[in-house]
DSSP file (Angstrom, degrees, kcal/mol; ACC not computed):
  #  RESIDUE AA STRUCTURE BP1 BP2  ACC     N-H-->O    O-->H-N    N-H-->O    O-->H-N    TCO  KAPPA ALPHA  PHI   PSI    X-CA   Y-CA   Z-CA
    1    1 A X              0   0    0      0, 0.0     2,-0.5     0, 0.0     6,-0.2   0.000 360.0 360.0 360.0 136.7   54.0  117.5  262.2
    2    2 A X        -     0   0    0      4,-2.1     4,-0.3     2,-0.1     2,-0.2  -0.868 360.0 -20.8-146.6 115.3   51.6  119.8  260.9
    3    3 A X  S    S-     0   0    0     -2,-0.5     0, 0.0     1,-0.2     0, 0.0  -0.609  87.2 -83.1  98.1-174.7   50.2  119.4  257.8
    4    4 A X  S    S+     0   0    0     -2,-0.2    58,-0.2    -3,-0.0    -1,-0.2   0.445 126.7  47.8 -93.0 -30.0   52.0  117.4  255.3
    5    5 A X  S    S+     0   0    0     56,-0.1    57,-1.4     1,-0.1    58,-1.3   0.406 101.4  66.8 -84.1   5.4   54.2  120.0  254.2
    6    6 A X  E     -a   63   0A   0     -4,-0.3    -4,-2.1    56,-0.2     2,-0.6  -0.994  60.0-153.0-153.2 111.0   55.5  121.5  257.6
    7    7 A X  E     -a   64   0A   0     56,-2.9    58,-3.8    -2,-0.3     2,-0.7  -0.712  22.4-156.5-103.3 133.3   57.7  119.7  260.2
    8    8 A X  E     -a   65   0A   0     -2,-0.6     2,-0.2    56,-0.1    58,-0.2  -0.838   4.7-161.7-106.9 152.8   56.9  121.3  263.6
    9    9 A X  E     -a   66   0A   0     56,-2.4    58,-1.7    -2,-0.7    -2,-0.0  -0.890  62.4  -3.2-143.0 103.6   59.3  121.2  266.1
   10   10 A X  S >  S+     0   0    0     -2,-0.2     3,-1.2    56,-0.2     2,-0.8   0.225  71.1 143.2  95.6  16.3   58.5  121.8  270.3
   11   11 A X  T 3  S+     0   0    0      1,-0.3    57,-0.1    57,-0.0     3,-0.0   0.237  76.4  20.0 -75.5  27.6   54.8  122.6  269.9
   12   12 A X  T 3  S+     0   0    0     -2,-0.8    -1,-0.3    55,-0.1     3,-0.0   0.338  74.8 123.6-113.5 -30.0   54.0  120.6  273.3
   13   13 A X  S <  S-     0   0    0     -3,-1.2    56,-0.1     1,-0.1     5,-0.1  -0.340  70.4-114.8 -83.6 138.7   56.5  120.4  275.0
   14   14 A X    >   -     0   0    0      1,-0.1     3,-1.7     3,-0.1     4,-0.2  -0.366  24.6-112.1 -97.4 135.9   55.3  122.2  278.6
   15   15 A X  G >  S+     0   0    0      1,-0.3     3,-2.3     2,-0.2    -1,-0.1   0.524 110.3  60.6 -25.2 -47.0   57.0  125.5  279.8
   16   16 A X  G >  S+     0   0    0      1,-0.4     3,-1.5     2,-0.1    -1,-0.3   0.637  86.9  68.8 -89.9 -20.7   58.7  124.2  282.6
   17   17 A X  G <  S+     0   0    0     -3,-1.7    -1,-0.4     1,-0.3    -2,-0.2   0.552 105.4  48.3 -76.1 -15.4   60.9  121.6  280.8
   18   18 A X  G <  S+     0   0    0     -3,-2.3    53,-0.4    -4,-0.2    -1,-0.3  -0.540  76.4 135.5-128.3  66.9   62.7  124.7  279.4
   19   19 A X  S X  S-     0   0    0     -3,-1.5     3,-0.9     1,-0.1    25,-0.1  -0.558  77.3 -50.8 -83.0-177.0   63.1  126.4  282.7
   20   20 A X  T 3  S+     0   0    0      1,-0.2    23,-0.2    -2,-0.2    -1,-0.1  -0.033 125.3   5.7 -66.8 134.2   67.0  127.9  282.9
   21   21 A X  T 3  S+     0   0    0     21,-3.7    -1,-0.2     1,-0.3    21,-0.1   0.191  91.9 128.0 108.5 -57.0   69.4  125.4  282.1
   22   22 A X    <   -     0   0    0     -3,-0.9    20,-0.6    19,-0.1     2,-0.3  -0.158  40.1-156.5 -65.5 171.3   67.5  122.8  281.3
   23   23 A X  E     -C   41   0B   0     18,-0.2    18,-0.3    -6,-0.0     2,-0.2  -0.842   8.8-160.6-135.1 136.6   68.0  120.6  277.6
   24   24 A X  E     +C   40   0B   0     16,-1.4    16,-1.8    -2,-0.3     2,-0.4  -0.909  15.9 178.9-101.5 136.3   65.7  118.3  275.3
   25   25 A X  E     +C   39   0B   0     -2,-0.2     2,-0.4    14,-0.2    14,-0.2  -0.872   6.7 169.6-120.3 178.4   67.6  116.2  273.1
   26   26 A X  E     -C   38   0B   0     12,-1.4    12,-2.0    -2,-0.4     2,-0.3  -0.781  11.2-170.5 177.9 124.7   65.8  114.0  271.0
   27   27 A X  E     +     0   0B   0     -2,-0.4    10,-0.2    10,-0.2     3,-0.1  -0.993  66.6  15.9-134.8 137.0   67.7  112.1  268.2
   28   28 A X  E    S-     0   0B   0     -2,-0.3     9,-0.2     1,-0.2    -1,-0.1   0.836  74.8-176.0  81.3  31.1   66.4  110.0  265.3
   29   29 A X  E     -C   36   0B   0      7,-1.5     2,-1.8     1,-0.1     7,-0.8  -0.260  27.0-128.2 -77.3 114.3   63.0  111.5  265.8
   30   30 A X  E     +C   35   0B   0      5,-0.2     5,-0.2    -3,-0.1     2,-0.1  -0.424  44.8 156.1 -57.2  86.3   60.9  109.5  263.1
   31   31 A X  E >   -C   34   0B   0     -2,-1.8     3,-2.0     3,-0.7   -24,-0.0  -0.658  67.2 -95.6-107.8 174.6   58.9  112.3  260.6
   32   32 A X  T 3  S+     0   0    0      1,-0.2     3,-0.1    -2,-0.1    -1,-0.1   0.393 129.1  65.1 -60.1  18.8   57.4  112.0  256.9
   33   33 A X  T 3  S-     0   0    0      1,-0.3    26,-0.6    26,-0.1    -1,-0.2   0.867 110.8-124.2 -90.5 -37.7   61.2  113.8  256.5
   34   34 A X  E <   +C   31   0B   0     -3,-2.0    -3,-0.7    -5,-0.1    -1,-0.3  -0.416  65.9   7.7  63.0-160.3   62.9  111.0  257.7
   35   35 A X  E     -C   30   0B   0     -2,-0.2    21,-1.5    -5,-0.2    22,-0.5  -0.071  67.3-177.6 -58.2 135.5   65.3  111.1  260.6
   36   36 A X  E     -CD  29  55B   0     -7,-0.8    -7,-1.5    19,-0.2     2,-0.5  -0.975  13.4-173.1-135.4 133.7   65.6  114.3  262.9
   37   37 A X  E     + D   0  54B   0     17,-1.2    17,-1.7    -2,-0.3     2,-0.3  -0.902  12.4 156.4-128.1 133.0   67.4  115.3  265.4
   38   38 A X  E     -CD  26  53B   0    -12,-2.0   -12,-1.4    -2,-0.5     2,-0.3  -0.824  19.7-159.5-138.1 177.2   67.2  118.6  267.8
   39   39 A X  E     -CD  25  52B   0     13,-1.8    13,-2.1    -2,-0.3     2,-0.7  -0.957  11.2-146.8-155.4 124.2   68.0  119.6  270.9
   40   40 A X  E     -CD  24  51B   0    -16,-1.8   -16,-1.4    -2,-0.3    11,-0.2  -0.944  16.3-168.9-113.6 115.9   66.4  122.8  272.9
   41   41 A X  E     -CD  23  50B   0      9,-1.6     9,-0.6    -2,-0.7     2,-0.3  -0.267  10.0-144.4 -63.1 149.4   68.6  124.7  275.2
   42   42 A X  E     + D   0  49B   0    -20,-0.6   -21,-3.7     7,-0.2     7,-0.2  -0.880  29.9 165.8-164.3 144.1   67.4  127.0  277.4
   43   43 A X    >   +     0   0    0      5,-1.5     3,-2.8    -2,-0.3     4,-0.4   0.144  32.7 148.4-132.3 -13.5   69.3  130.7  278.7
   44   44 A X  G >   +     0   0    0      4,-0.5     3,-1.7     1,-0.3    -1,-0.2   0.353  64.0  55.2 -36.8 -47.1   66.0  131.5  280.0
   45   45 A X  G 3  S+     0   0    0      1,-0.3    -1,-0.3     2,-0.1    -2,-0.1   0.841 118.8  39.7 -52.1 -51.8   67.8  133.7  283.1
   46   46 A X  G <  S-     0   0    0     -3,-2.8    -1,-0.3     2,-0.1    -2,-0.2   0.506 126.6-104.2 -99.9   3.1   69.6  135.7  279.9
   47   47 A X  S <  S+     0   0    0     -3,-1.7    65,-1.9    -4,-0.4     2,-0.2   0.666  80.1 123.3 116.1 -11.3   66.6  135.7  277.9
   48   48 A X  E     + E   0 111B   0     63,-0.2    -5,-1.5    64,-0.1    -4,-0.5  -0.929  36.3 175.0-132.1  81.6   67.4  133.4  275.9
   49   49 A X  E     -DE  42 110B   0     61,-1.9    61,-1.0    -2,-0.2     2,-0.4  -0.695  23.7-151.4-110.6 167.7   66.0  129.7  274.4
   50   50 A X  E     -DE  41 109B   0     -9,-0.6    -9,-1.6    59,-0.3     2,-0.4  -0.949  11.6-165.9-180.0  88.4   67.8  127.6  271.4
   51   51 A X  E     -DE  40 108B   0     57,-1.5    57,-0.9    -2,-0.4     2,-0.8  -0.909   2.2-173.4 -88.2 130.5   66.8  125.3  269.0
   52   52 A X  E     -DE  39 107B   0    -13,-2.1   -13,-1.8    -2,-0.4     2,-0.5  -0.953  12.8-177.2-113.2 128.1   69.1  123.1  266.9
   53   53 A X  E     -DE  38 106B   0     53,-0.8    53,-1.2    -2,-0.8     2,-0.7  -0.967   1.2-173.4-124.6 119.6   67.3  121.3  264.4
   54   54 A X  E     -DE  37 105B   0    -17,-1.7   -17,-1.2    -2,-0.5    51,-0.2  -0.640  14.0-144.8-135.9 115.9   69.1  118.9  262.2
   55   55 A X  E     -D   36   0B   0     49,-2.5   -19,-0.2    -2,-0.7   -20,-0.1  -0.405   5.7-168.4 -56.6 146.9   67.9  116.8  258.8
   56   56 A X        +     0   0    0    -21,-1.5   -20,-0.1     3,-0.1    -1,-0.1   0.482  65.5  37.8-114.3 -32.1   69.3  113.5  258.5
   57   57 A X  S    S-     0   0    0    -22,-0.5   -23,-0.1     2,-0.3   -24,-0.0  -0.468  87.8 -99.9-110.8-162.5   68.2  113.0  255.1
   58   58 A X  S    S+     0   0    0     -2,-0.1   -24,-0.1     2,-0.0    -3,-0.0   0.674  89.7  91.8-102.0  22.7   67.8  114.6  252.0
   59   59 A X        +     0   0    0    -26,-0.6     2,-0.4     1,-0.0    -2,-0.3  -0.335  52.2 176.5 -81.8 147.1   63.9  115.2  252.3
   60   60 A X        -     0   0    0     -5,-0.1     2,-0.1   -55,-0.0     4,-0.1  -0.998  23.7-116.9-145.0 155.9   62.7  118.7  253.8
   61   61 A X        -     0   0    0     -2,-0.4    40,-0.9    40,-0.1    39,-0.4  -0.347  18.9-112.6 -91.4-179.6   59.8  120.0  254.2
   62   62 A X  S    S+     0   0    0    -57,-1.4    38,-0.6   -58,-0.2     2,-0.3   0.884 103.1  36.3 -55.4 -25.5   57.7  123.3  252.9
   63   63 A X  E     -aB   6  99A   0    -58,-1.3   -56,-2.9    36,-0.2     2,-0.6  -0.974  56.4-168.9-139.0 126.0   57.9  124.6  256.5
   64   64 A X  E     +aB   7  98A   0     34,-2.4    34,-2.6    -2,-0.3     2,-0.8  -0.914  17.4 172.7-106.9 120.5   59.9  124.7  259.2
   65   65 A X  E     -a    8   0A   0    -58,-3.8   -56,-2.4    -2,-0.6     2,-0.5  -0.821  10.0-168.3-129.1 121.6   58.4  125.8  262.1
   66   66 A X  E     -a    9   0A   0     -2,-0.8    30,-3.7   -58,-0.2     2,-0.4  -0.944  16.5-144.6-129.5 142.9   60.1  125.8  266.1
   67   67 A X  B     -H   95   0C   0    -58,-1.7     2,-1.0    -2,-0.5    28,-0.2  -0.891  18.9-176.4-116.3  96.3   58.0  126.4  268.9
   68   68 A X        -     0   0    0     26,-1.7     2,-1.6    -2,-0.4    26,-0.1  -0.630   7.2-175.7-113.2  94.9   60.2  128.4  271.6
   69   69 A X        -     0   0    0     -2,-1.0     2,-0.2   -56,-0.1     5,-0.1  -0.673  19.2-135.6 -99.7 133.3   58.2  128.9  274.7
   70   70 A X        -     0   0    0     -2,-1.6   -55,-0.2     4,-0.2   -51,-0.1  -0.312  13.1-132.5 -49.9 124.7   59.6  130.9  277.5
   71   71 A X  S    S+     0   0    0    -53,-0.4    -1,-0.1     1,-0.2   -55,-0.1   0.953 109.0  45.4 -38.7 -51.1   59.2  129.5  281.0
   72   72 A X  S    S-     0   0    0    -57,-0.1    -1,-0.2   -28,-0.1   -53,-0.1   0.620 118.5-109.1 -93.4 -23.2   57.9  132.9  282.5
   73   73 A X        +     0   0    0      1,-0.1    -3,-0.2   -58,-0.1    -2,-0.1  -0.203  61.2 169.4  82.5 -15.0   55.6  133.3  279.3
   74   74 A X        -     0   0    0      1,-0.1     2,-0.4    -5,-0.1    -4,-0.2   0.494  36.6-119.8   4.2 164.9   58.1  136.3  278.2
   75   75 A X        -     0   0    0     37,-0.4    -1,-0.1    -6,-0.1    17,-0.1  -0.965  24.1 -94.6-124.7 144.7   57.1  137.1  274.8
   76   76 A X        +     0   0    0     -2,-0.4    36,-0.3    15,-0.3     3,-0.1  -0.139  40.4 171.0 -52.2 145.4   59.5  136.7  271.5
   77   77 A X        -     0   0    0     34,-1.5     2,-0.3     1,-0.4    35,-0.2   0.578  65.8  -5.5-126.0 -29.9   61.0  140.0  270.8
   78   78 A X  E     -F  111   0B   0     33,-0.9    33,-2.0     2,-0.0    -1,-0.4  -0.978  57.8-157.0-153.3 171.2   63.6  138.9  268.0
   79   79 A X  E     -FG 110  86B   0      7,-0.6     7,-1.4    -2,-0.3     2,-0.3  -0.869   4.3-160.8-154.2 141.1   64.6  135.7  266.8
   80   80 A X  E     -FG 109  85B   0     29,-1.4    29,-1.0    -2,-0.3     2,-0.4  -0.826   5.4-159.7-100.1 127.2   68.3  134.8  264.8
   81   81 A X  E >  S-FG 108  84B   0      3,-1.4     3,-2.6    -2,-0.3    27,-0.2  -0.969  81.9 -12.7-117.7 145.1   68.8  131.5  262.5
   82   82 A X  T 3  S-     0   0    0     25,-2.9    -1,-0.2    -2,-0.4    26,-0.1   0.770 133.9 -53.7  11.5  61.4   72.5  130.4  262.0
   83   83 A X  T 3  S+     0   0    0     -3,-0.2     2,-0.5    24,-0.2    -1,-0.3   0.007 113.0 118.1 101.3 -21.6   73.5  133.9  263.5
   84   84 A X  E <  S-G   81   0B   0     -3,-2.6    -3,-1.4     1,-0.1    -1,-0.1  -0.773  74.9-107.7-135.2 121.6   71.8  135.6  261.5
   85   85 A X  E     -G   80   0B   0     -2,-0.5     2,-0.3    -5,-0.2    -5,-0.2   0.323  40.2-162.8 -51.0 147.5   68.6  138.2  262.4
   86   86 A X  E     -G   79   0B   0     -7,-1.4    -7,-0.6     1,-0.2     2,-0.1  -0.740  22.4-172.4-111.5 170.6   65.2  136.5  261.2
   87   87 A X        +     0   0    0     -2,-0.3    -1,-0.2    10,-0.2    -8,-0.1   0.574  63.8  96.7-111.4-108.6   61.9  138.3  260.7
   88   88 A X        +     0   0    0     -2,-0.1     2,-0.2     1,-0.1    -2,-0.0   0.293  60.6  99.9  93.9  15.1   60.0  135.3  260.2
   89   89 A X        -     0   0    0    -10,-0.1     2,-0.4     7,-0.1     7,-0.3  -0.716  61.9-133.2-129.3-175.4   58.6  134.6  263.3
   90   90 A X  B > > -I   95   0C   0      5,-2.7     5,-0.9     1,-0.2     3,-0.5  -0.920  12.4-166.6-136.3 120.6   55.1  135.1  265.6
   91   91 A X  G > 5S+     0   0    0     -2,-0.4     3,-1.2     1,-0.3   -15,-0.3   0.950  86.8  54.5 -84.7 -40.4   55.7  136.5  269.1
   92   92 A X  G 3 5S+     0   0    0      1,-0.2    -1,-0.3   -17,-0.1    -2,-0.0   0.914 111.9  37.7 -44.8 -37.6   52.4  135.6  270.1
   93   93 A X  G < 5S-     0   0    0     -3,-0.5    -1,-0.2     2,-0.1    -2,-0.2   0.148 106.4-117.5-115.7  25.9   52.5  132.1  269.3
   94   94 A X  T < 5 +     0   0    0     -3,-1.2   -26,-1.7     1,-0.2     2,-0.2   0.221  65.4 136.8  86.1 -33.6   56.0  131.5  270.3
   95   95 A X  B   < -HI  67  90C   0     -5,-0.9    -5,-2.7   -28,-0.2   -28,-0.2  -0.398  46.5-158.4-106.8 150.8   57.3  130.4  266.9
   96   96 A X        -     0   0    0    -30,-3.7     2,-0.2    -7,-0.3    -6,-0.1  -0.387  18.0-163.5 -82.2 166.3   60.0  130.7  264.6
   97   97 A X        -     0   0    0    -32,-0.1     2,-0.4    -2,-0.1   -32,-0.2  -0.703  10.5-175.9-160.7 129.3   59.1  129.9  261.2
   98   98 A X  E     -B   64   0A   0    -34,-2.6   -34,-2.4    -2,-0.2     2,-0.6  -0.940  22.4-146.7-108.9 145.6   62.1  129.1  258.0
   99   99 A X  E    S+B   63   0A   0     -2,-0.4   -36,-0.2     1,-0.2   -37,-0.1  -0.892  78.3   4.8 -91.3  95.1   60.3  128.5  254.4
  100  100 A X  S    S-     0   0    0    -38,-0.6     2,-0.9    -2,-0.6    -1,-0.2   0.836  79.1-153.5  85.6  78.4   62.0  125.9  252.0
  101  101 A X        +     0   0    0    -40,-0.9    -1,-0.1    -3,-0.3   -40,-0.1  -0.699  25.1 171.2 -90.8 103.5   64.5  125.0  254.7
  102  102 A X        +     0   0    0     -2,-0.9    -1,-0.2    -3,-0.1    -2,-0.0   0.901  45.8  90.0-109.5 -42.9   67.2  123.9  251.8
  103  103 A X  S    S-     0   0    0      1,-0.1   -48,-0.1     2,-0.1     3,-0.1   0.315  82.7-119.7 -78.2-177.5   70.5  123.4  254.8
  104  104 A X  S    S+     0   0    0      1,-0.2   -49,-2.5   -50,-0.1     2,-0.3   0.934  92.1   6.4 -82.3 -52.4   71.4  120.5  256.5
  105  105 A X  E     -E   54   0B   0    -51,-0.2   -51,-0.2   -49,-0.0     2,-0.2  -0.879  63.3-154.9-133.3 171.3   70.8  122.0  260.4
  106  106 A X  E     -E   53   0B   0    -53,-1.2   -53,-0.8    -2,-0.3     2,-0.3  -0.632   8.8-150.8-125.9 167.9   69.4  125.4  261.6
  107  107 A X  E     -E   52   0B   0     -2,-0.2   -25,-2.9   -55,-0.2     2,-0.3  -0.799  19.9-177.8-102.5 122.4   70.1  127.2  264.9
  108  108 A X  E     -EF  51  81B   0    -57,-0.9   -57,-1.5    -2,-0.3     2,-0.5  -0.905   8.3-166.9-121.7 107.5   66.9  129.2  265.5
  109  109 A X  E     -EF  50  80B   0    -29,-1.0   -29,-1.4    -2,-0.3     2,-0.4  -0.841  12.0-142.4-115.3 129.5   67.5  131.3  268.9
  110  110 A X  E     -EF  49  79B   0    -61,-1.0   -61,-1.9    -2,-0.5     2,-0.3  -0.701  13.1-161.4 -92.3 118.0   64.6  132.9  270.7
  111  111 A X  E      EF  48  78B   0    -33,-2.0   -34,-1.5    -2,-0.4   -33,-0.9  -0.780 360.0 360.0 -99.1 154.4   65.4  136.3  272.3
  112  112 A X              0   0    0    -65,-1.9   -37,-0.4    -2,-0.3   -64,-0.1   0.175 360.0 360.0-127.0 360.0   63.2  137.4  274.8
């Protein structure tokens, strides 16, 4: 959490835990949101990392913000949210970023 208005999501979690292959799931994750649950995926070999973010209630925050770090340090080049190409994001710092994130779950996938 960052802020009060902004639920961040992966901003620790250490490269190597999304080498290729690997998964985080993490369900019922307590925030000022209520319950949340994601999971990061990770394609890394194609280029490729995965966040599924899903609200549990009906609270959201101002910001949604997921934290997609490449193993290799690769840098973002494009990033898609439920399919669909995003602008929204900061290839330096790894993130994704949705504003008034109104739906129930996101897919935000990090192209590399």
């Amino acid at each position: 959490l960052a802020g009060d208005d902004t639920l961040f999501v992966g901003q620790a979690i250490p490269r190597a835990w999304l080498a290729d292959g690997k998964r985080i799931v993490v369900e019922r994750a307590p925030t000022y949101f209520g319950p949340v649950n994601f999971r990061l995926t990770s394609a890394a070999a194609r280029d490729r990392i995965t966040a599924q973010v899903e609200f549990t209630s009906d609270q959201r925050p101002k910001t949604l913000l997921v934290r997609l770090r490449h193993p290799e340090k690769r840098a973002l080049r494009s990033v898609t949210v439920n399919g669909a190409d995003w602008r929204d994001f900061d290839a330096g710092r790894d993130e994704g970023q949705i504003a008034h994130p109104a739906a129930g779950s996101y897919t935000i996938a990090g192209h590399y």
